[in-house]
Wavefront OBJ file of the C-alpha trace (Angstrom):
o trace
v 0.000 0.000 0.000
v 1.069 3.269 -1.017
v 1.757 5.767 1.700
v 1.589 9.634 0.210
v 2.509 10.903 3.574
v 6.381 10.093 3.049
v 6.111 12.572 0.224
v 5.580 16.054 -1.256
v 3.797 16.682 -4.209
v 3.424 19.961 -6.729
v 2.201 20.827 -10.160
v 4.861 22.288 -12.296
v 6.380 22.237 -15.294
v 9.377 21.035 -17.388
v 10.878 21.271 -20.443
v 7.361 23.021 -21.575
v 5.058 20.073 -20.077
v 2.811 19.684 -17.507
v 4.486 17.378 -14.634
v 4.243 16.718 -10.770
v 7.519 17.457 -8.654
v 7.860 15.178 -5.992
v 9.902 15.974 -2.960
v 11.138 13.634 -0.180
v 14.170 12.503 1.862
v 17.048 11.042 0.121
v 16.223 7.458 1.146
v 16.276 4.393 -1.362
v 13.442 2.334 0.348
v 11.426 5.565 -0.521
v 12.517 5.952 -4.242
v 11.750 1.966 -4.334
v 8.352 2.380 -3.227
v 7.294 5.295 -5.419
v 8.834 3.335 -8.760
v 6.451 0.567 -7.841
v 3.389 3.119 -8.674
v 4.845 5.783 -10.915
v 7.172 6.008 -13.776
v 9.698 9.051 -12.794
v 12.176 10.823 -13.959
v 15.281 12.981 -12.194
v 16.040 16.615 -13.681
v 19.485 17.716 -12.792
v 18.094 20.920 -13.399
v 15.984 20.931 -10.560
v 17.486 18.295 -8.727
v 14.171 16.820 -7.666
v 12.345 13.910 -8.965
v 9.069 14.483 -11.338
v 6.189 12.666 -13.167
v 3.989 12.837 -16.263
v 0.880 15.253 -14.519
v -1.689 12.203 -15.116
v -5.231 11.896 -13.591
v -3.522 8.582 -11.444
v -0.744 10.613 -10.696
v -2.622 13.147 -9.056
v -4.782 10.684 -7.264
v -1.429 8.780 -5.550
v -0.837 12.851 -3.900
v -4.432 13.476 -3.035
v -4.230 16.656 -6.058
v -7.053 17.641 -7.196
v -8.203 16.642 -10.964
v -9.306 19.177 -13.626
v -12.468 18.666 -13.995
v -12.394 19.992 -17.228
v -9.831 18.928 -19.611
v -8.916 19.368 -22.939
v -9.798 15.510 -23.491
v -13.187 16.233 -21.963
v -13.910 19.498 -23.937
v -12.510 17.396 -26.935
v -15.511 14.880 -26.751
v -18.207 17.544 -26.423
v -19.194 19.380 -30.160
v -18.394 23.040 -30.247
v -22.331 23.080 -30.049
v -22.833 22.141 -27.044
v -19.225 23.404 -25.574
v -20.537 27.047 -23.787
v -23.977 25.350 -22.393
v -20.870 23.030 -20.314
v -19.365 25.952 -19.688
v -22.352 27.542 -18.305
v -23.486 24.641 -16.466
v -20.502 24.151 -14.752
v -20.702 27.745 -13.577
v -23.744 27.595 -12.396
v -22.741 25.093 -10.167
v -19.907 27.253 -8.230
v -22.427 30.149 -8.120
v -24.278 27.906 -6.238
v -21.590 27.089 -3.564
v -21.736 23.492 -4.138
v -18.673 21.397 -2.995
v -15.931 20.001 -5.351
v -17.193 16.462 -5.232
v -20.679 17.804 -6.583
v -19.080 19.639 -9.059
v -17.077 16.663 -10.033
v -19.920 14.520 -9.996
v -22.565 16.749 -12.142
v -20.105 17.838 -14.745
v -18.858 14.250 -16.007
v -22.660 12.894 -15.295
v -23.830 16.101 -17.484
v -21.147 15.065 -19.927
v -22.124 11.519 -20.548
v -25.345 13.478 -22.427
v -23.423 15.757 -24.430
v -21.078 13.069 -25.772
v -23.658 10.951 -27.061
v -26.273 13.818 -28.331
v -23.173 14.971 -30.414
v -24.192 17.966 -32.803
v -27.630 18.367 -31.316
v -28.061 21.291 -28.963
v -28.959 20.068 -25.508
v -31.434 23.190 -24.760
v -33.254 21.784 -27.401
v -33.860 18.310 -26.551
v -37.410 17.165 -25.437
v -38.995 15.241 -22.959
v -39.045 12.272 -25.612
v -35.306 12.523 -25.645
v -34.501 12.251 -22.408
v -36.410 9.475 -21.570
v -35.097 7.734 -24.831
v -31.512 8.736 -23.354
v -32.421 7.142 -19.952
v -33.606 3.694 -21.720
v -30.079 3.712 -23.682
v -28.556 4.359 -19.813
v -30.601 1.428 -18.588
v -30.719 -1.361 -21.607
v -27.403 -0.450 -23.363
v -24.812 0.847 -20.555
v -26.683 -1.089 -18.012
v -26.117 1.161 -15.381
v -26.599 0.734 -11.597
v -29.739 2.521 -10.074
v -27.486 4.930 -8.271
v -25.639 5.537 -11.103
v -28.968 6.693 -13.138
v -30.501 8.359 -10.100
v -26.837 10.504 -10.638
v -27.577 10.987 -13.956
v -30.945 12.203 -13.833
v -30.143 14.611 -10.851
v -27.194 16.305 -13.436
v -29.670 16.560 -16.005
v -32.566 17.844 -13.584
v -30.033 20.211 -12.610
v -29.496 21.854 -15.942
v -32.721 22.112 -17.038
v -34.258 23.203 -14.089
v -31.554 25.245 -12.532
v -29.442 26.668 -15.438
v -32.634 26.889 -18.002
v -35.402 27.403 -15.721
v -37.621 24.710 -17.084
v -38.668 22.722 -14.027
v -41.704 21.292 -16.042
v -39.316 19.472 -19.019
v -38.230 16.697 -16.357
v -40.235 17.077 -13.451
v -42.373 13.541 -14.493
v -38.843 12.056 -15.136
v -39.206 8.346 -13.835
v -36.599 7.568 -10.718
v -35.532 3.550 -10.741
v -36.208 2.097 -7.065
v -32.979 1.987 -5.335
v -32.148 -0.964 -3.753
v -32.683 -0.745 0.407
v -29.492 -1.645 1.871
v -28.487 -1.772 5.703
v -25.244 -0.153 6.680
v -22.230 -1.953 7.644
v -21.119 -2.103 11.096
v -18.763 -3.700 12.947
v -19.620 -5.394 16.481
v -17.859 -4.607 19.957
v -15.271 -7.378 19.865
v -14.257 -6.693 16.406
v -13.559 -3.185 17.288
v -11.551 -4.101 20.288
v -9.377 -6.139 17.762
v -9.079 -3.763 15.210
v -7.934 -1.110 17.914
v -5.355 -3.638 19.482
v -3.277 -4.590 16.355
v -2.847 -1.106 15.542
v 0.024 -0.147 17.530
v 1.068 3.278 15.847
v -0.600 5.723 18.351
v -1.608 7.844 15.310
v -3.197 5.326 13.310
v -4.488 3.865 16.627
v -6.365 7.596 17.252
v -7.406 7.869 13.837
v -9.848 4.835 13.814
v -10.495 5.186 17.735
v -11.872 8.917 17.473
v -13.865 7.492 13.693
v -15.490 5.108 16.046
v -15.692 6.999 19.072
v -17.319 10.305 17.492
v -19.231 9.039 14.458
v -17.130 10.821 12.266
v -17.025 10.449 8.243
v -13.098 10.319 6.816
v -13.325 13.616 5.563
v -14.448 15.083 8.972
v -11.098 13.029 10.275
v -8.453 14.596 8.121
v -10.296 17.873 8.722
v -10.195 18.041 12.660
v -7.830 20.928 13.558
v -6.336 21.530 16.737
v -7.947 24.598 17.918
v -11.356 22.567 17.651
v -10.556 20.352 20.390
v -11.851 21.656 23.512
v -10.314 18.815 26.241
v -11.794 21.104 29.146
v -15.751 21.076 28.021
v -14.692 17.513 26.196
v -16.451 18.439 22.939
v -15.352 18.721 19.612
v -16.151 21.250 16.844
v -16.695 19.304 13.351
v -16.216 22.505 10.781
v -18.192 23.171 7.524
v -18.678 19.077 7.611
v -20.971 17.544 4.691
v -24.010 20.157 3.410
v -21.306 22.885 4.887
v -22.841 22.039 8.224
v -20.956 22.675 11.743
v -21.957 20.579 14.755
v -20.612 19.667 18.029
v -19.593 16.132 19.220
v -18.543 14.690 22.299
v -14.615 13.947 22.667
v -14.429 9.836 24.631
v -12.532 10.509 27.745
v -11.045 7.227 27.250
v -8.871 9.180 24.461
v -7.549 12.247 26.067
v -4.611 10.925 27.727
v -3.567 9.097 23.991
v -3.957 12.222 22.435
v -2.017 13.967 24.797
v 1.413 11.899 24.213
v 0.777 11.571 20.771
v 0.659 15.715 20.246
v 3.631 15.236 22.774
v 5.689 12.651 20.021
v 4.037 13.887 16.582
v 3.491 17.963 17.079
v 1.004 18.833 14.975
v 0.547 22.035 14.255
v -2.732 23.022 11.820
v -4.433 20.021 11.794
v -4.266 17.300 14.546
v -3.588 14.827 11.910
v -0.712 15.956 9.419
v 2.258 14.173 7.098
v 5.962 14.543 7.981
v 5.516 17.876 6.748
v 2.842 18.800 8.360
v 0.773 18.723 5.636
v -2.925 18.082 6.348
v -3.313 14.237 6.274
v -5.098 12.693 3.426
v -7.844 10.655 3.095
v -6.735 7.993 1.558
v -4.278 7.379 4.104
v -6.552 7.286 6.447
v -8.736 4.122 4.135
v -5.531 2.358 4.202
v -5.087 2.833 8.237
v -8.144 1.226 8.413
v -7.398 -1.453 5.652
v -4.551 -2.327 6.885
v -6.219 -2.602 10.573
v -8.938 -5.252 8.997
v -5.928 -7.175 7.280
v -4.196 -7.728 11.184
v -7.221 -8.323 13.097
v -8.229 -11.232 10.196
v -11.674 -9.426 9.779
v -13.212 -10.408 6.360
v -16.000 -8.076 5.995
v -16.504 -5.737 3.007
v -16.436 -3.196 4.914
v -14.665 0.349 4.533
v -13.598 2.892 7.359
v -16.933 4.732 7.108
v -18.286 1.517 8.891
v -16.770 2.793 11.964
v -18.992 5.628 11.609
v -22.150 3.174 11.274
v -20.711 0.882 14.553
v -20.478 4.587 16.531
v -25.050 4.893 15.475
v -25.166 1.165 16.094
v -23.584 0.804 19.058
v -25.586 4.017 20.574
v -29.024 2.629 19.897
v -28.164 -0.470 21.367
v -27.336 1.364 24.533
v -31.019 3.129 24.618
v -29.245 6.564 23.221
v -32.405 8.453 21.709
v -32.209 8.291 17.895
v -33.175 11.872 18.074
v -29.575 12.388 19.490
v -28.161 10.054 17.228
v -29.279 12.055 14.729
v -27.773 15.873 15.769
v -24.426 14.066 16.667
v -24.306 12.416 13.128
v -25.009 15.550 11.532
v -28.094 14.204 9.802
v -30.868 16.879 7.984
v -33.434 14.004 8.473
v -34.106 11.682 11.219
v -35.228 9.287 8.580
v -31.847 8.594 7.316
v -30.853 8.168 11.105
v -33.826 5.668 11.648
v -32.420 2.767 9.214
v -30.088 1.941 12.230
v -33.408 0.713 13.903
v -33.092 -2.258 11.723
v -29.501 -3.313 12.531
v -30.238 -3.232 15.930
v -34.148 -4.391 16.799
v -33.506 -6.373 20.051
v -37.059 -7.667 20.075
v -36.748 -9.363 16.057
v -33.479 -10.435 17.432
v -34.881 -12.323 20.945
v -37.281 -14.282 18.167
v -36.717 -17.873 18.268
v -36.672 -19.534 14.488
v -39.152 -22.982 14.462
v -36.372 -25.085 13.992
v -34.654 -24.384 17.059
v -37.845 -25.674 19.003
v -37.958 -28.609 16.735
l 1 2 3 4 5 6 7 8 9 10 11 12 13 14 15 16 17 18 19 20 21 22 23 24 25 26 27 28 29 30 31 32 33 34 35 36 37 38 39 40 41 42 43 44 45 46 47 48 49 50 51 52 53 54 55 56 57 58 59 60 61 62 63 64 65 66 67 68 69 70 71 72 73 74 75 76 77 78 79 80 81 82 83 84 85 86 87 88 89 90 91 92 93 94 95 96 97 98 99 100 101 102 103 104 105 106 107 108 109 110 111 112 113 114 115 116 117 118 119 120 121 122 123 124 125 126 127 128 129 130 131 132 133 134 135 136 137 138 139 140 141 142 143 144 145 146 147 148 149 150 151 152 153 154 155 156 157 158 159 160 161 162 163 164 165 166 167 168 169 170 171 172 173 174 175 176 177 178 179 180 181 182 183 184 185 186 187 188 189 190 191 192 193 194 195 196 197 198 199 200 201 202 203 204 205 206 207 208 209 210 211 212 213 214 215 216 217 218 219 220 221 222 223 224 225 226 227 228 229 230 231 232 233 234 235 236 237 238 239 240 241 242 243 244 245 246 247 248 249 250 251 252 253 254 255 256 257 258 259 260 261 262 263 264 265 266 267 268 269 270 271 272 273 274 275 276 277 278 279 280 281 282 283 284 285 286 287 288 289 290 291 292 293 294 295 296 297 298 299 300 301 302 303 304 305 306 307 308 309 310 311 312 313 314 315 316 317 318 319 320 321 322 323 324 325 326 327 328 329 330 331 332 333 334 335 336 337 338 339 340 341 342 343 344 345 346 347 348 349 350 351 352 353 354 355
């Protein structure tokens, strides 16, 4: 597994092309490791190591991909190009996050490229639906993956072109009702145990122990910990929301030595150069942690985040608490936990067993 943390990554350029400096200690174990994932190259110019600027490349160093490239742009007919431009505009008008922009723009794309020459503020009802079917029977998309696509092309029509009428009978495919992951007590005991770096070990104790989402992780700074009202400020979380959460006490003397060993200074989690830690790492932390404590669920470190709701309710915590300290806009998404942890279906004795 690829660490990024060892290294420091920039955009740049050489020789008159686009490329990624990468900076790190003169070691050999860390040149091996990043020739095992990139191809790179050394300029005596610079005297520092650099790679082709690639989409993969910038995903290894957590750096942000254009969202619109020449390769995109390329695809879309000179028709069609401005109404991208515009839509994509729209959308940081708006405020909406990077991820949504991300998301809308290639889901808006998908359209464009297969409408070609035909101008997309033209299309009809008829059209769309007929595009949906090809999404459906041809692509064979998943139902999220079409609920995406019709909430980019809702999103155009109703937002950039003011036409909320054109797709507001658009058919939605049923998605598919599925309980979150969690993880019970004794796994999480294990998990914690065979994770003896105290900053991994913190990582995935204060994702369990606060309910937090990765992204709310890397983002914890240290000026949000308050260790003397034992709360925590989670900033401009998802939806831009801030809310409070309660810090364990079990935690405060571990965090203590570890700002004592690792000295963070921005964020409490940060590289070797005190860069703000990366989410990724963080996924392989908790990877890795699985891997040791010979767990075999599919399950990813946001199913910390679903043991922390789990775990609650089975203690008699009120799901309308549940709900503020998961930072949810509606109790409904909070009350699916109700099904993981039903104590009366569970006490139910199957006819066999009295056989």
């Amino acid at each position: 597994m690829f660490d990024n943390n060892n290294y420091t990554a920039s955009l740049g350029e050489h020789n008159n092309k686009k490329v990624i400096w990468v900076h790190f200690p003169n070691n050999i174990e860390l040149r091996k490791q990043l020739k095992e994932v990139a191809a790179i190259y050394w300029s005596n110019t610079q005297r520092c190591w650099y790679m082709k600027d690639l989409p993969y490349y910038r995903s290894l160093f957590d750096i942000d991909v254009d969202i619109v490239g020449k390769t995109v742009l390329g695809k879309i007919h000179p028709i069609n190009r401005d109404a991208f431009i515009e839509y994509q505009n729209k959308i940081v008008l708006k405020g909406f996050s990077k991820n949504t922009l991300r998301t809308y723009s290639i889901e808006f794309a998908q359209l464009l490229y297969k409408i070609q020459e035909l101008p997309v503020q033209d299309l009809i009802y008829e059209d769309l639906i007929n595009y949906l079917l090809y999404c459906h029977n041809i692509l064979q998309l998943s139902e999220n993956q079409i609920h995406s696509r019709i909430n980019a092309i809702k999103f155009y029509y109703e937002q950039v072109l003011k036409r909320p009428r054109l797709v507001f009978d658009i058919p939605r495919p049923k998605k598919p009702m599925l309980l979150p992951k969690a993880l019970n007590k004794d796994e999480i005991k294990k998990i914690f145990s065979v994770t003896q770096n105290i900053k991994h070990n913190l990582i995935l104790k204060l994702a369990y122990g606060m309910g937090l989402r990765v992204s709310e992780i890397v983002n914890l700074k240290i000026e949000h910990i308050d260790s003397n009202t034992m709360q925590v400020l989670v900033a401009c979380a998802k939806g831009k929301k801030d809310r409070y959460v309660n810090l364990p006490t079990s935690v405060l003397v571990e965090m203590r030595e570890y700002y004592k060993i690792y000295k963070p200074k921005t964020f409490l989690f940060e590289g070797i150069h005190h860069e703000q830690y990366s989410v990724r790492s963080a996924q392989a932390v908790f990877k890795n942690a699985m891997k040791k404590a010979n767990i075999n669920k599919t399950i990813g470190i946001h199913g910390l985040r679903h043991s922390y709701a789990t775990h609650l309710l089975q203690q008699g915590t009120d799901i309308r608490y549940i709900k503020d300290l998961l930072g949810h806009n509606d109790i409904r998404t909070t009350t699916i936990y109700t099904q993981v942890t039903n104590n009366s279906l569970q006490n139910i004795m199957s006819p066999l067993d009295s056989l």
